[in-house]
N, C-alpha and C positions, 0 to 999 in steps of 0.2 A: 357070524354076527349074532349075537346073542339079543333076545328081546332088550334088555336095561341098552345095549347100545345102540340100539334101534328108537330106543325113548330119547336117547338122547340125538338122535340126525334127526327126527322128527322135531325138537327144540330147536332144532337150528332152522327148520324151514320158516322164513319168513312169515306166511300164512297161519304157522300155529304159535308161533312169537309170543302172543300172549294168554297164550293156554298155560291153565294146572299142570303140575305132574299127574293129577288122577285122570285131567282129561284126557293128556295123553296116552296112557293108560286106556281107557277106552276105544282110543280110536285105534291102537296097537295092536289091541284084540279083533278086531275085523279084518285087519291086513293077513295075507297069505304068501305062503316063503312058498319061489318057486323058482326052479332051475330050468334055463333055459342054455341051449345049444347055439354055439359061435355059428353068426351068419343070421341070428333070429332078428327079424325087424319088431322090435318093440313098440317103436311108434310111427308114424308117416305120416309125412307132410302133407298138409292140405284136406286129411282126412277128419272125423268129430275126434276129441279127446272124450275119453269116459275114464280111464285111471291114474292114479301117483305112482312112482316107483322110488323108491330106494335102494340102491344096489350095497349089498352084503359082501359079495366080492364079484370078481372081473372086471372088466373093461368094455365099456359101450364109444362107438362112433356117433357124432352127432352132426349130422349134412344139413344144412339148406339150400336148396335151389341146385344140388346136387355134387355141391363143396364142402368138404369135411372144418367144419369151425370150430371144433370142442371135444375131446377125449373126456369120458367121465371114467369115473373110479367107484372104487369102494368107499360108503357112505357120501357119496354125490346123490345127488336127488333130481328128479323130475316130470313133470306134470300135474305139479302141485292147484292149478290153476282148469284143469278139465275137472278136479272134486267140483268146482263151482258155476260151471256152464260145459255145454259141450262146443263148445268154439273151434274151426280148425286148429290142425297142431303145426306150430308155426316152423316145426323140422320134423328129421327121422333120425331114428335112432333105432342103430343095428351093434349088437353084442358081436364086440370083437372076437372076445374069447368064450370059454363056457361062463356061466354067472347063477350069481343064485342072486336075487332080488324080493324086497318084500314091498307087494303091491297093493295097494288099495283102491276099490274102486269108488264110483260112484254111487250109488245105492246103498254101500254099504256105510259110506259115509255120512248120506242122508241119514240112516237108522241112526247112526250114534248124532244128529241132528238133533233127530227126533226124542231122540230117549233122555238126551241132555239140555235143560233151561237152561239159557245163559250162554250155551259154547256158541251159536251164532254172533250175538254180541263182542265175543270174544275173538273170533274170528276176522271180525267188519275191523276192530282196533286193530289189529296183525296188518289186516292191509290196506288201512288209513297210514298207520307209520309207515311202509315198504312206498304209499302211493309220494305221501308228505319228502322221505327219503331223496324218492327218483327227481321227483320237482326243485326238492334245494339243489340236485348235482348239475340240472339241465339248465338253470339260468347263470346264464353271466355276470 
């Protein structure tokens, strides 16, 4: 996966929805490519989140409560939502196969917070529409 397609599965995540291409851009550049080996648990339930992942290629398992619920892929995403609190991880995720993934932490996301006026704002809009979204589909 090359960075430009990486800019672009970061445009699809809901949470940067209404981010610039520069901002993305930014936040692109904090993110770190890293391969990791089939059987690696990525994330675990019940644990704090502290990073996002994008996966580049492979295939991860996605269990709750110890039930596999969701196969990701290449350019699937996840943990978008530990960038913004460390909140339990409401599953786990163990790489099927080997994978290369580009992750972002927290911290690092704070700097480009911090460095950029405005992308907070930007960010609150991202998940005003995703919240506004969820609420049209849940009412009868």
């Amino acid at each position: 996966m090359t960075q430009r397609d990486y800019l672009d599965h970061l445009a699809e995540v809901p949470l940067f929805a209404a981010c610039a291409r520069n901002d993305l851009k930014l936040i692109a550049r904090r993110a770190e490519n890293v391969h990791v080996s089939k059987g690696k648990e990525l994330v675990t339930e019940g644990k704090p989140g502290h990073e996002f992942f994008v996966i580049a290629s492979g295939q991860a398992g996605v269990k709750r409560k110890g039930k596999k619920i969701a196969t990701l892929k290449k350019g699937d995403y996840f943990g978008e939502l530990a960038l913004l609190d460390r909140a339990p991880r409401n599953a786990t995720v163990v790489a099927e196969t080997e994978m290369e993934l580009f992750i972002l932490g927290q911290r690092e996301f704070s700097g480009v917070l911090d460095e950029v006026p405005g992308l907070g704002h930007k960010l609150l809009a991202g998940m005003a529409r995703r919240l506004r979204e969820h609420d049209a589909k849940s009412v009868h």
